[in-house]
C-alpha positions as MATLAB code, in Angstrom:
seq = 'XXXXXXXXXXXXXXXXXXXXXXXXXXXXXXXXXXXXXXXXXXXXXXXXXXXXXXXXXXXXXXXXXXXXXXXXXXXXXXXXXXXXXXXXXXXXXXXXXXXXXXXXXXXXXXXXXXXXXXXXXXXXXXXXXXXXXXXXXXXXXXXXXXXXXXXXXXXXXXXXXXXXXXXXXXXXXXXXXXXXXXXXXXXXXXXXXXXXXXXXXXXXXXXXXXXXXXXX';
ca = [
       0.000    0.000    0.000;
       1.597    3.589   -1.135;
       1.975    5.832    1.663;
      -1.177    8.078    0.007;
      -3.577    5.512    0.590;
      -2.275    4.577    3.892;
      -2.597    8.071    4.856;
      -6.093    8.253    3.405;
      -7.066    4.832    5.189;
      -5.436    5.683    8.758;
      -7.595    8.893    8.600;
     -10.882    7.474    7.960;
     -10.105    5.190   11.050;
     -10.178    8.337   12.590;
     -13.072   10.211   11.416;
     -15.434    6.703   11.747;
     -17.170    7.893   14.754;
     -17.342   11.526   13.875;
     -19.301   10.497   10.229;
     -21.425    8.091   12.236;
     -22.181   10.935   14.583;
     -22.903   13.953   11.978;
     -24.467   12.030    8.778;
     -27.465   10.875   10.622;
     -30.325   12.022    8.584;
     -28.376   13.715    5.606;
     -29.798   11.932    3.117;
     -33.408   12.571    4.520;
     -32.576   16.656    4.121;
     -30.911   15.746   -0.166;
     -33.757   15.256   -2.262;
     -31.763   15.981   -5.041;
     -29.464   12.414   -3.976;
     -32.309   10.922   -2.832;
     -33.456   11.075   -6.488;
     -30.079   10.127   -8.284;
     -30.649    6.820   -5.954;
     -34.028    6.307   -6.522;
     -33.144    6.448  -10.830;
     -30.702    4.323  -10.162;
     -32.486    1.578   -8.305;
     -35.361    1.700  -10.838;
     -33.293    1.405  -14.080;
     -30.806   -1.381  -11.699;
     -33.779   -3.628  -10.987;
     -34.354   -4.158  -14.924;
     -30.675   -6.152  -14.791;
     -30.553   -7.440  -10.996;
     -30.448   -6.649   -7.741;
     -26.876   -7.124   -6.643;
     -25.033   -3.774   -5.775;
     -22.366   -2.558   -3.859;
     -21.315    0.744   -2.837;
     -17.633    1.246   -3.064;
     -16.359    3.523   -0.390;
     -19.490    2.857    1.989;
     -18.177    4.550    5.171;
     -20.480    4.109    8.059;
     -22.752    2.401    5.793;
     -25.458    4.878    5.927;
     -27.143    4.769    2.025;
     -27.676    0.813    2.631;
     -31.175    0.940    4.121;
     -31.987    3.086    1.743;
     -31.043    1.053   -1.209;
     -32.366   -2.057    0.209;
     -35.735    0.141    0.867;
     -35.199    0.652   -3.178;
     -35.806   -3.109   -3.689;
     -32.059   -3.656   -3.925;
     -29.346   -6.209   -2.248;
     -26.576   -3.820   -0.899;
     -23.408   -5.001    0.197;
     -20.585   -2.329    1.261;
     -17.058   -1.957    0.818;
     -14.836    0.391    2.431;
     -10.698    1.114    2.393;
     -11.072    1.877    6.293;
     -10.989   -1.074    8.643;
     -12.960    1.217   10.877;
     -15.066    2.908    8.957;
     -16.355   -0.893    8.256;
     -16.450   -1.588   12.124;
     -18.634    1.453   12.413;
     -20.882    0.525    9.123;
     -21.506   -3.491   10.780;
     -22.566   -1.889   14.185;
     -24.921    1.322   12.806;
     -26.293   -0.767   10.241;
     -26.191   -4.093   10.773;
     -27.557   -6.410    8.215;
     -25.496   -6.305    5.344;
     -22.306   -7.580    4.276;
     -19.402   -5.286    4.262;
     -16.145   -5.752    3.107;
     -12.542   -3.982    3.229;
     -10.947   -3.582   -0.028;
      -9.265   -1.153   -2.180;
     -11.041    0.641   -5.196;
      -8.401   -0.624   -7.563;
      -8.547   -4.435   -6.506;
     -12.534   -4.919   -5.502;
     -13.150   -8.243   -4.087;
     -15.812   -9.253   -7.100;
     -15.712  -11.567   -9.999;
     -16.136  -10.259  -13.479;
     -19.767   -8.943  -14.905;
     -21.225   -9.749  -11.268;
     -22.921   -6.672  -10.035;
     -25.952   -5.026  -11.514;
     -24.843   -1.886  -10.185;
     -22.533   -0.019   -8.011;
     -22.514    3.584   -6.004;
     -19.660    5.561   -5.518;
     -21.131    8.086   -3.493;
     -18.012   10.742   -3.079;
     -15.706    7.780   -3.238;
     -13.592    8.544   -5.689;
     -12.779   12.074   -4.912;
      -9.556   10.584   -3.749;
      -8.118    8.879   -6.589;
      -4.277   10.501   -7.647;
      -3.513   10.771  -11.143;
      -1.492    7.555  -11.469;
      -5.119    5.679   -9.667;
      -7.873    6.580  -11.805;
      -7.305    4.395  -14.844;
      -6.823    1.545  -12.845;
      -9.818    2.289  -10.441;
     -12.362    3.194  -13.303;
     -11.111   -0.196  -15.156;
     -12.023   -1.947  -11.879;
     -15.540   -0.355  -11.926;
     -15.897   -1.304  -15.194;
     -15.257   -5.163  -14.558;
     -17.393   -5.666  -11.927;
     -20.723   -4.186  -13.148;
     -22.615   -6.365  -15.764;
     -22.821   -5.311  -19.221;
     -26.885   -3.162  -19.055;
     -25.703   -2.841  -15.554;
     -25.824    1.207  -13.887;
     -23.342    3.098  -11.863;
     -24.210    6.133   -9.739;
     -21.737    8.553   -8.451;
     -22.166   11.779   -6.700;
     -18.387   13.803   -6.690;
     -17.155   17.333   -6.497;
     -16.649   19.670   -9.442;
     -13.159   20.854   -9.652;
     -10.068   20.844  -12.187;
      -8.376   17.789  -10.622;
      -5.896   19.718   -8.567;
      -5.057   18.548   -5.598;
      -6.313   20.126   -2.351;
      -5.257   19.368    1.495;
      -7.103   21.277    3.688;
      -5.781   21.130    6.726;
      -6.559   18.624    9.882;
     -10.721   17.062    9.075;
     -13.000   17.892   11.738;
     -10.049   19.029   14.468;
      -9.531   15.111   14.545;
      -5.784   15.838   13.567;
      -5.913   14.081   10.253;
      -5.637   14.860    6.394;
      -5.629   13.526    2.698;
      -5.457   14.084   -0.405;
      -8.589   14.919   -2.395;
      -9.535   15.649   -5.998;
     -12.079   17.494   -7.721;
     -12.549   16.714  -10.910;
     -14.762   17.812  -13.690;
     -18.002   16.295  -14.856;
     -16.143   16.057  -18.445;
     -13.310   14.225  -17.002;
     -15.499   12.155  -15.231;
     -17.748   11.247  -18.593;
     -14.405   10.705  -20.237;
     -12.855    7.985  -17.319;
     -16.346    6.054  -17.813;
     -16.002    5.499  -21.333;
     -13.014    4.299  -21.848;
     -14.217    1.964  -18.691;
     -17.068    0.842  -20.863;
     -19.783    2.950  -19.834;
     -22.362    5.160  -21.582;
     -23.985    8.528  -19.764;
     -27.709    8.065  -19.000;
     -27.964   11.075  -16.820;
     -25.800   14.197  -15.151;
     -26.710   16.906  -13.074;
     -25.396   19.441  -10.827;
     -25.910   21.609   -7.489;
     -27.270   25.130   -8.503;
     -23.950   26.936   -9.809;
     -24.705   29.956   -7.312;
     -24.381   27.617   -4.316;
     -21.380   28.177   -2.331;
     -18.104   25.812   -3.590;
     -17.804   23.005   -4.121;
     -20.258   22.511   -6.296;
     -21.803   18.626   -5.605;
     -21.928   16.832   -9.429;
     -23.955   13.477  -10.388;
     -23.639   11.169  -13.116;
     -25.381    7.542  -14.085;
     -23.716    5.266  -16.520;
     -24.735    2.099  -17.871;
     -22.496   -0.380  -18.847;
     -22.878   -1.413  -22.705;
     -19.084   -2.220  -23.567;
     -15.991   -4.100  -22.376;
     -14.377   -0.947  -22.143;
     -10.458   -0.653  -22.887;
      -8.666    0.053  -20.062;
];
């Protein structure tokens, strides 16, 4: 493991409790994510109802899923975020694993969510991690990712939360994003945004559908 993702993995030990603590009900207040999810379970069900979301955290968009009709299993980089994710919302299958190496067989999902998940990929990660996405979801299968808009510079922003920790993050565009996706074999169904005059960062959302092998 590179000393970026250790980095990134020791500090979401950290912040575990703090997300379990302060993302209670967020989702209930986004009716603008609430929607993305809802889409995406809808047009997921058509092809199956295996997903996972990659980068799960506490676990907290699992009920909802599974309220969607789905089967949601998590996966996390952060033995403790996972900890936190099999106490608050107990249930489901979790699993730790890294982005670029996910712990599923070829064509076996109908879907995934990357909600904010890959804000964190370097450079030298994202062909490798949107590959990864792209063997795991069945071809007709969807992807749904929420992200932040930015020109992929990278941005440390001092100790998260006054916990003492920090990471690198990317924002990248919603271009850059369409772009990663194809080559990974998937088409755009849908994109949106936060309204442009709300404060930065703007919050971006995309759904792809798998329909190729892709050539990463």
């Amino acid at each position: 493991m590179d000393a970026s993702t250790e980095e990134l993995r020791d500090a979401h030990d950290v912040l575990s409790e703090w997300y379990a603590k302060n993302l209670v009900g967020v989702l209930e207040s986004m009716p603008v994510e609430r929607a993305m999810l809802d889409l995406f379970a809808e047009l997921t069900l058509a092809v199956g109802a295996d997903v996972v979301d990659v980068g799960c955290g506490t676990g907290r968009l699992l009920p909802y899923l599974a309220s969607r009709g789905l089967s949601p299993r998590g996966v996390d980089l952060s033995p403790g975020m996972v900890e936190v994710a099999r106490r608050e919302h107990p249930g489901f299958a979790y699993e730790v694993a890294d982005l670029r190496q996910l712990p599923f067989g070829d064509a076996s999902l109908a879907g995934v969510v990357c909600w904010f998940s890959l804000i964190y990929l370097a450079p030298d990660a994202r062909v490798r991690a949107f590959a990864e996405l792209g063997r795991v979801v069945k071809p007709g299968g969807y992807l749904v990712t929420a992200f932040k808009h930015g020109d992929g510079t990278l941005r440390r922003n001092g100790p998260s939360t006054e916990l003492g920790v920090d990471f690198d993050r990317y924002w990248l565009s919603a271009q850059e994003m369409q772009d990663r996706f194809a080559v990974a074999g998937f088409d755009l169904v849908f994109q949106g945004s936060t309204p442009p005059e709300e404060p930065e960062p703007s919050y971006g959302y995309m759904l792809v559908r798998k329909t190729a092998l892709g050539n990463a």
